[in-house]
C-alpha positions in Angstrom: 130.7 -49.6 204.5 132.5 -47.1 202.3 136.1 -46.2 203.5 137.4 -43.1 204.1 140.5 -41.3 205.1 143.7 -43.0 205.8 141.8 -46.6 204.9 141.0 -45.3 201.8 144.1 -44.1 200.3 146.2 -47.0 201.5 143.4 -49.4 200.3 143.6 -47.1 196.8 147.5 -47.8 197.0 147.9 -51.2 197.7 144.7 -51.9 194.9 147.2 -50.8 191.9 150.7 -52.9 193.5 152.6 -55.0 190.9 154.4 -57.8 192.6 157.0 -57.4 189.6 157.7 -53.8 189.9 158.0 -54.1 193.8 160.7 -57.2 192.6 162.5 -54.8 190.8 162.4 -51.9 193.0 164.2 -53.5 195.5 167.2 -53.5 193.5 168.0 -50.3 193.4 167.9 -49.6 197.2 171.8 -50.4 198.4 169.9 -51.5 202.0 165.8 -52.3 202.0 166.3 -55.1 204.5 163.2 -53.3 206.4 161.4 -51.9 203.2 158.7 -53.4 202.2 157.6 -52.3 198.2 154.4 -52.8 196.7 155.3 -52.0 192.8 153.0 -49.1 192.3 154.6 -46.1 190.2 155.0 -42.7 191.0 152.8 -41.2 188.3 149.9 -43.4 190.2 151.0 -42.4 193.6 151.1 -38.6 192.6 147.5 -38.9 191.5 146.4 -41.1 194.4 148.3 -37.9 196.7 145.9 -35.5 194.8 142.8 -37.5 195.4 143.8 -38.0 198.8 144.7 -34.4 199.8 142.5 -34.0 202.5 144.1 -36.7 205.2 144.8 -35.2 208.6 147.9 -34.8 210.2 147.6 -37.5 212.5 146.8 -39.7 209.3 149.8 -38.1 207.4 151.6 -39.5 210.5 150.9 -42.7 210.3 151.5 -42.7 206.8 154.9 -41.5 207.4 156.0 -43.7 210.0 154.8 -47.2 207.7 157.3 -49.5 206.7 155.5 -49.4 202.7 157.8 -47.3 200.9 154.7 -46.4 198.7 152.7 -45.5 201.6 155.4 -43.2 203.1 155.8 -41.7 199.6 152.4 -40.9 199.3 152.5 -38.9 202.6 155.5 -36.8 200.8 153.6 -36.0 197.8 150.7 -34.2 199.9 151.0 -30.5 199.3 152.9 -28.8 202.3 153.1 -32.6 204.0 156.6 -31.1 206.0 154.5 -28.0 206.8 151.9 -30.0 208.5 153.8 -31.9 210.6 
């Protein structure tokens, strides 16, 4: 069964994480005691955004309220994500 949606993108996402670049990105966030990073740059998460355009606001919405940095990243890189909600 093919995914589609919110599934999709956040299965897209977490496919392309680097345990070492989520290691590192934790440094240089004063307080992530509740973030949780998945190492995936923001040239990748730009493009996933693009591919992904089409998610609906209630899917934007869940994307916004995760505890993945990446994932709530990825709901700010939509075009006109604040507009939508």
């Amino acid at each position: 069964m093919r995914k589609t949606g919110l599934k999709a993108a956040q299965a897209a996402l977490h496919k392309l994480a680097d345990p070492k670049r989520a290691a590192r990105a934790r440094t240089f966030f004063k307080d992530a005691a509740g973030e949780v990073f998945i190492g995936v740059p923001v040239p990748l998460r730009r493009k996933l955004a693009a591919a992904h355009h089409t998610l609906s606001r209630t899917d934007l919405a869940k994307l916004i309220a995760s505890k993945v940095h990446e994932e709530r990243q990825l709901e700010r890189l939509q075009p006109f994500a604040l507009l939508v909600l």
